[in-house]
ZAMARGU-4260 file (C-alpha; in steps of 0.2 Angstrom, whole numbers, plus 5000, padded with zeros to 4 digits):
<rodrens>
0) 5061/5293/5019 | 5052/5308/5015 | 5064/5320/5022 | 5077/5316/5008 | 5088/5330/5013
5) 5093/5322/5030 | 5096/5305/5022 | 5114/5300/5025 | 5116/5293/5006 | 5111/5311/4998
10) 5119/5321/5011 | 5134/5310/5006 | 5133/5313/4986 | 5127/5333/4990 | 5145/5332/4999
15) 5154/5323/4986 | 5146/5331/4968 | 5141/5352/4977 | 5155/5358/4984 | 5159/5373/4985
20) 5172/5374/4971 | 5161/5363/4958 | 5146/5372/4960 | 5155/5389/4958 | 5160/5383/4944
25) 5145/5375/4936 | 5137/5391/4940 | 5143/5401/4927 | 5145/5386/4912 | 5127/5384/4915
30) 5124/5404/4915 | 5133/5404/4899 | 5124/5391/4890 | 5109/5401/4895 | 5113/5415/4887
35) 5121/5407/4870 | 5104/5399/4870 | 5096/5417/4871 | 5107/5425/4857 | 5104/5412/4846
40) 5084/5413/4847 | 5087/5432/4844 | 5097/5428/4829 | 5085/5418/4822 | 5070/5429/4826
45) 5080/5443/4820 | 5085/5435/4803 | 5067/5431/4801 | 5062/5448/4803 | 5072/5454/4791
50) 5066/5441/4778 | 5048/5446/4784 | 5053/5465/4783 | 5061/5461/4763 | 5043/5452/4758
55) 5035/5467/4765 | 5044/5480/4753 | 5044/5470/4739 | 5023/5466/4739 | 5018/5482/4751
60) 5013/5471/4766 | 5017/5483/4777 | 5001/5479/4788 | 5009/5460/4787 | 5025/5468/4795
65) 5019/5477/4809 | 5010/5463/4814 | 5027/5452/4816 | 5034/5467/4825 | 5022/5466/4837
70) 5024/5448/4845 | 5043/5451/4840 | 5049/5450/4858 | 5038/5439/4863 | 5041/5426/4852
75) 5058/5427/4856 | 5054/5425/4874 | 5045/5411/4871 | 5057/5401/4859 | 5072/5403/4872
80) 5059/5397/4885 | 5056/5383/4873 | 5075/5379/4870 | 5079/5379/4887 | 5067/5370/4894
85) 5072/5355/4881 | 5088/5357/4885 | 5082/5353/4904 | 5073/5339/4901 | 5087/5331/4892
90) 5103/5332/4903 | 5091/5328/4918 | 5086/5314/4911 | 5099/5307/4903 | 5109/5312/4917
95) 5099/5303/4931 | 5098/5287/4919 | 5116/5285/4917 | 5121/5288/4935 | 5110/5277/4942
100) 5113/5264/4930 | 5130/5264/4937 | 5126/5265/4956 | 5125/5248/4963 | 5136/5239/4948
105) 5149/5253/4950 | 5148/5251/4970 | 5150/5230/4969 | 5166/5234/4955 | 5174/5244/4968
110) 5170/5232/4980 | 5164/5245/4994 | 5144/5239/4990 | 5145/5228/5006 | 5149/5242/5017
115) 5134/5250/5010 | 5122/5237/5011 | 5128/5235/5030 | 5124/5251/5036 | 5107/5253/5047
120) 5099/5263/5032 | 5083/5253/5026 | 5081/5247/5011 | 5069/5261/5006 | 5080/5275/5012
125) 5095/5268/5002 | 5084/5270/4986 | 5079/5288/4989 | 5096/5293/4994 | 5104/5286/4980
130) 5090/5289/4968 | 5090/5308/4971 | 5109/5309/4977 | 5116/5301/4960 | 5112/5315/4948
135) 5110/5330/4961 | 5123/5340/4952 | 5110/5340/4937 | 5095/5344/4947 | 5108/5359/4955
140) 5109/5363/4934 | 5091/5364/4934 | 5090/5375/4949 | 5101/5386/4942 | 5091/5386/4927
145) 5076/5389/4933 | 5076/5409/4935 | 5079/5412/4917 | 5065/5398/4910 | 5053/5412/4922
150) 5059/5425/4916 | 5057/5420/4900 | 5040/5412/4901 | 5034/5430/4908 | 5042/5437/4895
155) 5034/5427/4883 | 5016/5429/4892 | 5015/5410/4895 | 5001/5403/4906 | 5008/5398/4925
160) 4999/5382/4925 | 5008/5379/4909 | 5026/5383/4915 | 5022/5373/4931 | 5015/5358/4920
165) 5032/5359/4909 | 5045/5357/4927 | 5031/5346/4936 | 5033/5334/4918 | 5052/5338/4918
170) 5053/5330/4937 | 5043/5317/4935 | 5051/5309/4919 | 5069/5311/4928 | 5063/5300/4942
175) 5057/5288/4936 | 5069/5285/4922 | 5082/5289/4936 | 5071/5273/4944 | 5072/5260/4930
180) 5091/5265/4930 | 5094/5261/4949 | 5084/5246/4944 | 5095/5241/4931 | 5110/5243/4942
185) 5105/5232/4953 | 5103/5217/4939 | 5121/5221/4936 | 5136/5213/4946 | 5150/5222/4940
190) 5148/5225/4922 | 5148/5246/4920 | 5154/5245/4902 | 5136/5233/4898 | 5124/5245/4909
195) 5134/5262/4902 | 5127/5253/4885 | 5110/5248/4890 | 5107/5267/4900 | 5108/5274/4883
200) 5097/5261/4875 | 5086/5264/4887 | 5085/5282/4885 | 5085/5283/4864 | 5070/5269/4871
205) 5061/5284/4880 | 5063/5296/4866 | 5055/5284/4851 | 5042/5279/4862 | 5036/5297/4860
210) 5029/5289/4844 | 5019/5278/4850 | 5006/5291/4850 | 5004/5289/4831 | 4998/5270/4836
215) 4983/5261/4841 | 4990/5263/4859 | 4993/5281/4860 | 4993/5280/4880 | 5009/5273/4880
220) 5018/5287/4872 | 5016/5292/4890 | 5031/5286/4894 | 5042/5299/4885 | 5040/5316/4894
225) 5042/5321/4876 | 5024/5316/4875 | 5018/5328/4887 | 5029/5342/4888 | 5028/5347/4868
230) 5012/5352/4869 | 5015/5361/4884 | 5028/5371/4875 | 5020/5373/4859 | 5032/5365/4847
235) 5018/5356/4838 | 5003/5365/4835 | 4995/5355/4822 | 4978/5352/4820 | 4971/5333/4824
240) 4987/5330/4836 | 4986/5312/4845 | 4979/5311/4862 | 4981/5301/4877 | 4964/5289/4882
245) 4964/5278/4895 | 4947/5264/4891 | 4944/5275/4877 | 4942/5291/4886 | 4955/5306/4883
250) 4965/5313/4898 | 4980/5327/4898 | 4996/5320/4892 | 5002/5325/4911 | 4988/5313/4920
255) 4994/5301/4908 | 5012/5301/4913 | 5009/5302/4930 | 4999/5286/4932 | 5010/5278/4920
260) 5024/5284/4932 | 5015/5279/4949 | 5010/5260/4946 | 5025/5256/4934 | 5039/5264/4948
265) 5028/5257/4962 | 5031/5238/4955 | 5052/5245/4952 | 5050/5249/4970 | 5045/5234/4976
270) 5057/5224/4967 | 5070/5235/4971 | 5069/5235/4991 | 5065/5217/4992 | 5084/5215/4984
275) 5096/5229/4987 | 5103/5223/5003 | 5102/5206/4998 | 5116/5193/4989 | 5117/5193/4972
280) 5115/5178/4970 | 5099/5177/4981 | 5093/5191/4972 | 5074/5188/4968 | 5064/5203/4960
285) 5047/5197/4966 | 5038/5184/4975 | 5028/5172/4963 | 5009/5179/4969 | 5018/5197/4964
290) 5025/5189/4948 | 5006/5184/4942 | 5000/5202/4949 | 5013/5211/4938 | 5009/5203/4923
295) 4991/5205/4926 | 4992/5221/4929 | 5004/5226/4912 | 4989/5216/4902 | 4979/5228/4909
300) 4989/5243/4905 | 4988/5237/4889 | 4967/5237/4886 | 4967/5253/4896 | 4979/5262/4886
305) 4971/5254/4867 | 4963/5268/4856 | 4958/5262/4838 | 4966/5276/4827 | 4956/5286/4815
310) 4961/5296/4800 | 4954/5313/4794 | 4949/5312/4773 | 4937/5327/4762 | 4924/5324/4756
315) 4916/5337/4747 | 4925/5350/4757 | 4919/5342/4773 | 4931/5335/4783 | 4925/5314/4787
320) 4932/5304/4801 | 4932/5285/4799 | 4941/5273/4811 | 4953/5261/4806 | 4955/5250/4819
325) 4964/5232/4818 | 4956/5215/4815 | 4953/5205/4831 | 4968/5195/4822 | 4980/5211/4822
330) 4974/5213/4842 | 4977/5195/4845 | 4993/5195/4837 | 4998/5210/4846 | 4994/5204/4863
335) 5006/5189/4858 | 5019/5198/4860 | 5015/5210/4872 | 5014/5192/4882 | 5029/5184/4874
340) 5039/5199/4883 | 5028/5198/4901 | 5032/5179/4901 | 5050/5181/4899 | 5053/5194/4911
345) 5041/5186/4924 | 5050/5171/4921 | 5066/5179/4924 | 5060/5188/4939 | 5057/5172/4948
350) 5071/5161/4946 | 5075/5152/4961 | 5094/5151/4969 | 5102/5136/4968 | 5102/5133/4988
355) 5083/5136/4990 | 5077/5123/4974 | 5088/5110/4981 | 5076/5114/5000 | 5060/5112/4990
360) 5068/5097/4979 | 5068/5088/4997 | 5053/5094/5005 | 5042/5090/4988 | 5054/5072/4988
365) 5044/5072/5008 | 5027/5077/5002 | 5028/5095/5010 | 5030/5105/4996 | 5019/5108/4981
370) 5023/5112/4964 | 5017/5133/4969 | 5029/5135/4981 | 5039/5150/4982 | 5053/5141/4981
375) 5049/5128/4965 | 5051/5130/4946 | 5043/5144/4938 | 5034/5135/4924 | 5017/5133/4935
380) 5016/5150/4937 | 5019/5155/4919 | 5005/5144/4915 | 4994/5154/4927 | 5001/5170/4919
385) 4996/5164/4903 | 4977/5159/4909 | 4977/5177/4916 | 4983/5184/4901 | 4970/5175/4890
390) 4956/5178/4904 | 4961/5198/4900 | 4962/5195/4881 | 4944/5188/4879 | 4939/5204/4890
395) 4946/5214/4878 | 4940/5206/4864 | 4922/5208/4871 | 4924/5226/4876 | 4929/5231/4860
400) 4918/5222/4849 | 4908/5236/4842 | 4923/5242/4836 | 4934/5228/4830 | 4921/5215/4826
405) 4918/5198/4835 | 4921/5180/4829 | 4920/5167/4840 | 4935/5156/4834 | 4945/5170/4837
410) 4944/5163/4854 | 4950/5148/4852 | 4964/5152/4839 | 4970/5165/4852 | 4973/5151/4865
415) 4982/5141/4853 | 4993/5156/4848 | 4997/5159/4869 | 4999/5140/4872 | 5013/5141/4858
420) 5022/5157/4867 | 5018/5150/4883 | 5027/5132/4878 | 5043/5141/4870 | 5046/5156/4884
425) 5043/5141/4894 | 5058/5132/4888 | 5070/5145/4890 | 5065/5148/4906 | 5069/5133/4911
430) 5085/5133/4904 | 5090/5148/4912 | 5086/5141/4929 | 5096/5125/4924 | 5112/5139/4918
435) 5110/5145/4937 | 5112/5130/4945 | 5130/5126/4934 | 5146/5137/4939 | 5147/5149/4927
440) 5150/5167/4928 | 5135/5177/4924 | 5124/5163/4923 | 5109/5174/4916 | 5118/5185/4905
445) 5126/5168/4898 | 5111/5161/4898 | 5102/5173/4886 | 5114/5174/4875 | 5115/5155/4872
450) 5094/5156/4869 | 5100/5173/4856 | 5112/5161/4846 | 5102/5148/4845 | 5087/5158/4838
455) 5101/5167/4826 | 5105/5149/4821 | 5087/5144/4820 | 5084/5162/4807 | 5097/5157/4797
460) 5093/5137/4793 | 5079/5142/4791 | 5083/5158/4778 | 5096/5145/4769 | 5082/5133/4769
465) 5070/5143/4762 | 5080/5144/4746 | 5074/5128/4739 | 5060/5125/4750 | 5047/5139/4754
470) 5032/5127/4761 | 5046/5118/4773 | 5056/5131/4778 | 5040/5139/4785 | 5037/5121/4792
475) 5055/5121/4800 | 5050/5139/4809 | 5035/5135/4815 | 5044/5119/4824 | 5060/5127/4829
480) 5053/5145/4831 | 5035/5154/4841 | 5033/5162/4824 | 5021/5148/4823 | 5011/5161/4836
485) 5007/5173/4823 | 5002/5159/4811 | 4985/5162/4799 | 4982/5144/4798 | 4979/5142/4813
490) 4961/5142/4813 | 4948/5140/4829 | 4956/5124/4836 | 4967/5118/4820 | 4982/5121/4817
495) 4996/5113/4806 | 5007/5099/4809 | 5021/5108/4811 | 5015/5119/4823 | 5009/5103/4833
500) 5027/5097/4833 | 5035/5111/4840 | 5024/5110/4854 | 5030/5090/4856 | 5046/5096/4855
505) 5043/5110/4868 | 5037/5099/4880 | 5048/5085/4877 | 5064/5098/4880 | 5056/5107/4895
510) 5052/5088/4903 | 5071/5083/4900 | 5078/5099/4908 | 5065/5098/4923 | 5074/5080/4924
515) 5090/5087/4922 | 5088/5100/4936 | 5080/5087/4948 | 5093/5076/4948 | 5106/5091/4949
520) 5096/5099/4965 | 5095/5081/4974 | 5114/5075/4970 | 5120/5073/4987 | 5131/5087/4995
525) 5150/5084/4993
</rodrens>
């Protein structure tokens, strides 16, 4: 796996996307760009100069002028370094995002998947083959570009480590979004047109996350290699600029990515060799013990990466620091939903082909099988993901109490507010396993988009009801909706009686489509 450049998959796209013709011809549009790039930072720095050289004449700033004059080339060095190393990072990693997001749905709509699959490549050494052969025409742009970004970052006196930093955050960023793209892929059957659109969602997600940093979780901004490589080229050198901590403590934003990278691609490795020379339809993402790791593990990345902000005021023409750190309320409420995402996709992650449920429907019928078994319904191991997840909340809660405050019926309201998620994701969990089980195309594509229209419907009553009724309308949401998770009222082990019978109405649908499913698994075979 290792030695990439003898795998038969990237040898076979090096063959396909390099030869000889293409890359003679990539060549020179890339050489091009390069130097259009270079012109226009000499335009600007020259048209700067010129304004600078006007100011200086009018108020006798010569002395003002020399000094621009002498970091004149330099600056102009650096700014096409800066430009082109954007420039980089963009097409690379756009360009690994959306050919990857095309690889395995593309190869199962032209039908030529199977061949692939049956090959003696391992599982392993299909990733790496297609992960790095998909967009190897860009990293051979990259390539091509990298003898003018060193020219330009000696020209521009940069630091080595710097310019090494800037490819090794460059690199890193384009494989693992290239990862989460091969990863998408494989969760698409045949639809290009839907992963062409969820690749560039994804991406424009990668950029805005860069703003993260200005949160109580600046960590996570590591995800954007935005986050780390701006300051390594200097675009924004203001004072007070938000760093990366990890359990409070501050880390380069190049550390930060790169453990973000590791442990998050590790798990998108996992799921994918466990699946890509599997059946779609017997396509599992993870075993149930590494369901519950996962999402205790992303509860953690969540503590580990939380940083009470702080803003900078004068006083007396000191400068002051004071914190402003959320409630243990806004902490709670923003685990909720942290959680109310972990759930879903944890819930997703383990549904269970209809052939193995109808197995442990007959072996539990025999007293064989118990309710954990790999190949039963998810909802007892969302519960333990919840108990894990509120375990990890009362740690945080404790760890942080010097900072945020501690009230003991946070606790318990806390468990409330998780018990609601827990009940609802719960519920549509459960009716997606039951959508697998009918004959439907697209059984989880469908299936979330009927959960989407009925919470659309859900928003709307309840806007129309609102109208004449605030007090019920908030009454109806809390019943029809886990809005009720992020309720004030909700109050140590009280809560209203709305809240109350949504969770009797949770539980009563969840019981009928366990029955539902039960008696469709153990229906004789025709």
């Amino acid at each position: 796996m290792l030695r990439f450049w003898r795998n038969p998959e990237f040898v076979r796209h090096c063959r396909a996307e390099l030869r000889r013709n293409r890359a003679l011809a990539v060549l020179p549009v890339v050489l091009v760009i390069g130097a259009l790039i270079g012109l226009g930072c000499w335009a600007s720095r020259a048209s700067e100069l010129e304004a600078v050289r006007r100011w200086a004449t009018q108020f006798h700033r010569e002395d003002h002028l020399a000094q621009f004059q002498t970091t004149y080339v330099r600056d102009i060095w650096r700014l096409f370094y800066r430009w082109l190393m954007l420039v980089q990072a963009g097409v690379l990693s756009f360009w690994s995002l959306l050919a990857c997001a095309q690889s395995v749905s593309g190869e199962r709509e032209r039908k030529t998947w199977d061949f692939q699959r049956t090959t003696r490549l391992t599982p392993g050494e299909l990733l790496v083959g297609k992960l790095l052969g998909e967009p190897v025409l860009a990293y051979f742009m990259v390539i091509c570009c990298f003898p003018m970004a060193l020219a330009a970052a000696i020209g521009g006196k940069l630091r080595v480590s710097d310019f090494v930093s800037a490819y090794a955050m460059i690199m890193m960023g384009a494989l693992f979004i290239g990862l989460v793209g091969l990863w998408l892929s494989s969760l698409l059957e045949s639809r290009r047109g839907f992963g062409l659109l969820a690749a560039i969602g994804l991406f424009v997600l990668f950029v805005i996350s860069y703003n993260v940093r200005m949160s109580n979780y600046p960590g996570l901004a590591a995800f954007s290699p935005l986050a780390g490589l701006l300051p390594l080229l200097q675009v924004d050198t203001a004072p007070n600029q938000p760093i990366a901590t990890i359990f409070g403590q501050k880390v380069p934003w190049l550390v930060a990515s790169l453990l973000l990278y590791v442990t998050f691609g590790a798990w998108l490795v996992v799921m994918l060799v466990r699946n890509l020379k599997r059946d779609y339809e017997g396509m599992r993402l993870l075993t149930r013990w590494q369901a519950l790791g996962c999402a205790a593990f992303v509860n953690f990345v969540v503590y580990a990466a939380f940083h009470p902000r702080s803003e900078t005021f004068w006083v007396q023409g000191d400068m002051m620091t004071r914190p402003t750190a959320p409630t243990p309320q806004d902490l709670v409420k923003l685990v909720v939903v942290f959680n109310t995402v972990i759930l879903f996709g944890i819930g997703l992650a383990t549904l269970v082909p209809y052939e193995r449920l109808k197995v442990w429907s007959r072996r539990r019928a025999e007293g064989k099988a118990s309710l954990l078994a790999e190949e039963g319904l998810a909802w007892p191991w969302l519960a333990l993901s919840a108990v894990i997840a509120y375990a990890l909340l009362v740690w945080g809660l404790l760890a942080w109490r010097s900072v945020l405050g501690f009230e003991r019926n946070v606790l318990s309201a806390s468990a409330l507010q998780l018990l609601t998620v827990l009940l609802f994701v719960t519920g549509d969990v459960i009716f997606i396993q039951w959508c697998r089980l009918t004959r439907m195309r697209a059984p989880l594509l469908k299936g979330v988009l009927y959960l989407g229209l009925y919470y659309a419907t859900a928003i709307v009553l309840t806007i129309v009801v609102s109208l004449g009724s605030q007090p019920f309308a908030e009454a109806l949401s809390a019943v029809l909706t886990p809005v009720a998770a992020f309720d004030d009222r909700i109050v140590s082990f009280r809560a209203p009686l709305s809240v109350g019978l949504g969770w009797a109405l949770q539980c009563v649908f969840i019981g009928i489509m366990i029955a539902v499913i039960t008696r469709r698994v153990q229906r004789p075979a025709n």
